[in-house]
C-alpha positions in Angstrom: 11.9 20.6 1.5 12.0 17.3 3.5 9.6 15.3 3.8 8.2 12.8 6.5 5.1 11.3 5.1 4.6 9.6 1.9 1.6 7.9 0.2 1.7 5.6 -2.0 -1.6 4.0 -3.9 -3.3 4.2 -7.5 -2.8 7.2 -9.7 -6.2 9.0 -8.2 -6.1 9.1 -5.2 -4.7 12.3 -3.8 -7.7 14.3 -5.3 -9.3 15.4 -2.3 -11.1 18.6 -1.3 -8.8 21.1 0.1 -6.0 19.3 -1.3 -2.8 21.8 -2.6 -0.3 20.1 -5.5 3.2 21.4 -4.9 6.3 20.9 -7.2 6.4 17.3 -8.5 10.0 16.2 -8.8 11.9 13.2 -11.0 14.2 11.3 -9.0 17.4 8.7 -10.1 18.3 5.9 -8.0 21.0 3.8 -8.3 18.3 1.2 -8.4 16.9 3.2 -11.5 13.6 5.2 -12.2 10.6 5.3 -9.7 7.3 4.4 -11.0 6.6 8.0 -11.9 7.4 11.8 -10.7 7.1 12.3 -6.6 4.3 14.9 -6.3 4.6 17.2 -3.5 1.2 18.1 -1.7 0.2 20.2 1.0 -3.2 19.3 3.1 -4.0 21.7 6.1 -0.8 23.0 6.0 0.7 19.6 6.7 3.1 18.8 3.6 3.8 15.2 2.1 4.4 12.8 -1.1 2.7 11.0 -3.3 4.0 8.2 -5.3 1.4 6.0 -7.9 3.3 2.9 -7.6 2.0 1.7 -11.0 3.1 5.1 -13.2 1.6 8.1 -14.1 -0.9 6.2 -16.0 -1.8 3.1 -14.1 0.8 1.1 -17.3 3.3 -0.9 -15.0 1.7 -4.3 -13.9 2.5 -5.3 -10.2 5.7 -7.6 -10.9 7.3 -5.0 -13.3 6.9 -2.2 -10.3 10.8 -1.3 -9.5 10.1 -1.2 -5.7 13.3 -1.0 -5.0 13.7 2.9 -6.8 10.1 3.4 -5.5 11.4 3.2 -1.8 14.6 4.6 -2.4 13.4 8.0 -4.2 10.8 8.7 -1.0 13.8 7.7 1.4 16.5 10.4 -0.4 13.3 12.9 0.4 13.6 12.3 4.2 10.5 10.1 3.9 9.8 8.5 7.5 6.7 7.2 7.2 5.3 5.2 4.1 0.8 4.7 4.5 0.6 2.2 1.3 -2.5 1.7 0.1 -3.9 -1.7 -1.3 -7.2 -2.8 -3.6 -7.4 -6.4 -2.3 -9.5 -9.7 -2.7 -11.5 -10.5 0.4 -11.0 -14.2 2.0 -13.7 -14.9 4.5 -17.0 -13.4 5.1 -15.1 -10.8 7.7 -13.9 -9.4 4.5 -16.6 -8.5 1.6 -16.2 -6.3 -0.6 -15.7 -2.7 0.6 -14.6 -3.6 3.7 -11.4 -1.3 4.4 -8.6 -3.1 7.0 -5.7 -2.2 8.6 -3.6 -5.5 8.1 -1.5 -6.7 10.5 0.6 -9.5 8.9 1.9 -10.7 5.6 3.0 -14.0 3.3 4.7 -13.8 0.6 4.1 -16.0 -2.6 6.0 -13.5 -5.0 8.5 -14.6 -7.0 11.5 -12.9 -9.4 11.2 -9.4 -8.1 14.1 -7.6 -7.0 12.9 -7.4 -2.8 16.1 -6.0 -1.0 19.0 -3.9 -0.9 20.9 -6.2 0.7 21.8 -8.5 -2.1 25.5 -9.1 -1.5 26.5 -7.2 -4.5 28.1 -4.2 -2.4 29.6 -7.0 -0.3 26.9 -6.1 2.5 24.5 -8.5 4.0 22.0 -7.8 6.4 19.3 -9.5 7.7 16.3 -7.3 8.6 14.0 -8.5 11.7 10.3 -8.6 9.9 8.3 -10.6 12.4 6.2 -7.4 12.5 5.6 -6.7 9.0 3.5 -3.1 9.7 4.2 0.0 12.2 2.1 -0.4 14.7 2.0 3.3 15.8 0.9 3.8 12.0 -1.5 1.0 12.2 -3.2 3.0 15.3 -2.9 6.4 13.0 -5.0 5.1 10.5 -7.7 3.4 12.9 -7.9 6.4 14.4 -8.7 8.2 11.2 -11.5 5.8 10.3 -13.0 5.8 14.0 -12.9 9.9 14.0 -14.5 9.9 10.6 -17.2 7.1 11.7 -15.6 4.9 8.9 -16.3 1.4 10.0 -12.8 -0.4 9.7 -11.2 -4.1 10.5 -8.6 -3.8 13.2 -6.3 -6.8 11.2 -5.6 -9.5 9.1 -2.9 -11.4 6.9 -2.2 -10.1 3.5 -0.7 -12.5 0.8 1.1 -11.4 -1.8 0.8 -13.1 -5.1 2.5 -12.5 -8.3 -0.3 -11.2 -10.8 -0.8 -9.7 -12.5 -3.9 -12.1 -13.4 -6.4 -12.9 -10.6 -6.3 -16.3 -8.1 -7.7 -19.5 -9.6 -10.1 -21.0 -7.0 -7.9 -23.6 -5.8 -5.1 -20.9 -5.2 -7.7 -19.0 -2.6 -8.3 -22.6 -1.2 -4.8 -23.0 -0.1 -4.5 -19.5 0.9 -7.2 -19.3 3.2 -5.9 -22.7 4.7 -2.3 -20.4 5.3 -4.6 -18.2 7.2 -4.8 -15.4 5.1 -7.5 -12.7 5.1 -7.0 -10.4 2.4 -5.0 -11.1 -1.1 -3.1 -8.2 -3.0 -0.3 -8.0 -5.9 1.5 -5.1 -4.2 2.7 -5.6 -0.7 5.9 -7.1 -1.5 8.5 -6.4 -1.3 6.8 -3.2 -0.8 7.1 -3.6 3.0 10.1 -5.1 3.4 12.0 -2.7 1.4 10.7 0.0 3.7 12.0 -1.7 6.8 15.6 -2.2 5.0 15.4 1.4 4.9 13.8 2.5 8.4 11.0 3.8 7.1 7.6 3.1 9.1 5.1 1.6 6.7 1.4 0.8 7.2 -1.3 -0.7 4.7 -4.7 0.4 4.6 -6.6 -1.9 2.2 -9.6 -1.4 0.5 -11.5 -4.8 -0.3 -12.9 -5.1 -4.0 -14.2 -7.9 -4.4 -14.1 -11.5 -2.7 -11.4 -13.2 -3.8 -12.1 -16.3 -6.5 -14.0 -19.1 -5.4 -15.7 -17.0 -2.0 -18.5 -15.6 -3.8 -21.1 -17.6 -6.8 -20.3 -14.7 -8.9 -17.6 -14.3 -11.1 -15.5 -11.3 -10.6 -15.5 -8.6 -13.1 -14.0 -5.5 -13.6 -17.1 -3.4 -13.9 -18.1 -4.6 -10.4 -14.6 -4.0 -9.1 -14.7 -0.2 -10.5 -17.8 0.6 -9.2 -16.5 -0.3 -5.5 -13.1 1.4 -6.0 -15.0 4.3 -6.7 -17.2 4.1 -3.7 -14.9 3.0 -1.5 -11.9 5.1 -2.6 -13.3 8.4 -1.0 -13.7 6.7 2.5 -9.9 6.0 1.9 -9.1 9.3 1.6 -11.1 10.5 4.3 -9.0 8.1 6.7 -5.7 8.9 4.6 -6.3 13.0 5.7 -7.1 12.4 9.1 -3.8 10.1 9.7 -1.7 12.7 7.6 -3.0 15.6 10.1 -2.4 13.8 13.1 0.8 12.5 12.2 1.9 15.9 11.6 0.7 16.7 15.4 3.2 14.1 17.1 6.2 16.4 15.5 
């Protein structure tokens, strides 16, 4: 079986009501071993992946992710379409916590990780276009979701990348608001770009847990960062099932 669809988040998130596990399935790259096993699930009939991009049990911190064998296992699947989803830092009072957005754009201030395929070593060097960092037809997929399921959503935004795996020092979020970014992450590179080397559509639907350091008088925690993830986490999957269906309906 090929699949067109993938999803790839935190270990609990494909747990839904309805929701039918099929074989899960360890996969070799030549860019070495994916972050776990690539489970097979089945949702209204409609059949796609899932892939926790920090292991089975949430144990590989974002820089040690191997994004490269992440990508490259859901591509050797037939994998088309890639709907990432990202716990974030909210910059800006448009972006509290438990906001969910749709971003639209993306800097990144990552460092050392391995971010393309196209390293020279195979004596092949291309250079992707990435002015447009996110599908836009999967973009509108997961709006739709949200707006069908009377999920209130934010159409946009710029997602930084930073290295983590600690949190932002205040000054840090000073300097990235002043970038114009909106919503701050650990995860989305080379995530993105990596699927675009491969011509895979990819989309982020991000889940804001907490303002980022600095926005709020209250220090962040993880207690209050759970407790949101929690929440907000089944309003994901609501919006991840309703863009899974309809993508199936464009075959």
């Amino acid at each position: 079986m090929r699949h067109k669809v993938a999803v790839v988040g935190g270990t609990g998130l494909c747990d839904w009501p309805g929701l039918e596990f099929g074989k899960a399935r360890k996969i070799n790259t030549p860019y070495g071993s994916p972050s776990a096993e690539l489970q097979a699930l089945r949702y209204q009939g409609v059949e796609f992946l899932f892939l926790p991009r920090h292991g089975g049990k949430h144990s590989i911190p974002p820089h040690k992710i191997n994004y490269r064998a992440n990508l490259y296992a859901l591509h050797s699947l037939g994998v088309k379409q890639v709907l990432a989803v990202n716990a974030v830092g909210g910059i800006g009072t448009r972006y509290g916590a438990e906001v969910i957005a749709v971003p639209d754009q993306i800097n990144d201030y990552t460092w050392g990780r391995e971010h393309t395929y196209f390293d020279g070593e195979d004596g092949q060097v291309e250079h992707i276009d990435f002015s447009y960092p996110y599908s836009q037809p999967l973009r509108e997929r997961l709006l739709a979701a949200g707006l069908t399921a009377e999920i209130p959503m934010v159409d946009g935004g710029v997602y930084a990348a930073t290295q983590g795996p600690r949190l932002e020092t205040a000054a840090e979020i000073r300097r990235l608001a002043k970038d114009g970014n909106d919503l701050v992450g650990m995860t989305g590179m080379p995530e993105a770009a990596l699927a675009r080397e491969l011509a895979m559509d990819y989309a982020s639907l991000c889940l804001v847990v907490n303002p980022a350091a600095g926005e709020s008088d209250e220090l962040i925690t993880m207690d209050d960062i759970t407790l949101v993830l929690n929440t907000g986490m089944e309003k994901v999957k609501t919006i991840l099932a309703g863009a899974i269906c309809a993508l199936a309906k464009m075959d």
